[in-house]
C-alpha positions in Angstrom: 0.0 0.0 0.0 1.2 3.3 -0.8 1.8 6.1 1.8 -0.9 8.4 0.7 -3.6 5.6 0.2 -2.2 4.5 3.9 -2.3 8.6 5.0 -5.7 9.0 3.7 -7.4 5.6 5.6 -6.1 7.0 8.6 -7.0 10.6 7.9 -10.6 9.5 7.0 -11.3 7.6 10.6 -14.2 6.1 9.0 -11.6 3.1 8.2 -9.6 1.1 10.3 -5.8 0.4 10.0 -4.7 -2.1 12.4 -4.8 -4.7 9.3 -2.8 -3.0 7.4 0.4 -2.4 10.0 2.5 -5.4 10.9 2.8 -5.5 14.7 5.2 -8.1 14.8 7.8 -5.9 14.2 6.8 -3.5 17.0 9.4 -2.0 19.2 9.0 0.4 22.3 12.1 2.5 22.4 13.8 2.6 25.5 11.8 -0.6 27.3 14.6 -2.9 27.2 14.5 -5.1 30.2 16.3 -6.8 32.3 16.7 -8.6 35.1 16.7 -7.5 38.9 16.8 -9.0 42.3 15.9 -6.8 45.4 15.4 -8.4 48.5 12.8 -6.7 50.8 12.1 -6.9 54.4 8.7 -9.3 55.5 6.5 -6.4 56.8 7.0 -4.7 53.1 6.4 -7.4 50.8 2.9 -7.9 53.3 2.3 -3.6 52.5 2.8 -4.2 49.0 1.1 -7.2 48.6 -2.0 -5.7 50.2 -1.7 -1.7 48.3 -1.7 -4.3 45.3 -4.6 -6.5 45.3 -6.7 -3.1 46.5 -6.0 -1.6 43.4 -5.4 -4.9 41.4 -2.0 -5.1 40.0 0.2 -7.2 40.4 3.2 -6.7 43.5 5.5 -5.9 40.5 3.7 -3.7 38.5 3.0 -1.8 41.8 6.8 -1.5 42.3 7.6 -0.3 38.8 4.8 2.5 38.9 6.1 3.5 42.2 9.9 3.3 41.4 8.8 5.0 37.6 7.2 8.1 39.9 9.7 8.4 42.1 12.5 8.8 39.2 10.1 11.0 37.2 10.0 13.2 40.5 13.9 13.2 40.9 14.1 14.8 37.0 11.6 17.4 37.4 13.5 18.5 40.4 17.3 18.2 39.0 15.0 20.1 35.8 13.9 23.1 38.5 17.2 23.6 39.5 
C-alpha cells in the first residue's frame, strides 16, 4: 500500500488500519528489560502485597509504577534547579 492511500485511511477515521500495520515488528524504544533482584524486608512485601490486590495489580507492576514516579520526580527536580 502506498503512503498516501495509507495517510488518507487514517486521515478518513471512518476506516480502520490495524490490518494494514505489521505489529510483529513492534518496538518500544527505551523498554529494554532486564533482570533485577531486590530483597525486601517481610513487613514490606505484606504492604505491597496488600496496596496491590486493592487496586489490582500485580506486587511488580506496583513496584515499577512507584519506582517510575519516584525517578520521574527526581528529573523534574534536577530540571527546577
Amino acid at each position: 500500500m502506498k503512503a498516501k492511500v495509507f495517510d488518507k485511511k487514517f486521515d478518513d477515521n471512518a476506516v480502520d488500519i490495524i490490518d494494514d500495520l505489521d505489529l510483529s515488528t513492534i518496538k518500544r524504544p527505551n523498554q529494554a528489560q532486564r533482570r533485577v533482584n531486590v530483597d525486601f524486608p517481610a513487613w514490606m512485601i505484606e504492604s505491597l502485597d496488600q496496596e496491590a490486590n486493592r487496586i489490582g495489580v500485580t506486587r511488580q507492576s506496583i513496584i515499577k509504577v512507584w519506582l517510575a514516579e519516584r525517578l520521574e520526580e527526581i528529573a523534574a527536580n534536577k530540571a527546577r534547579s
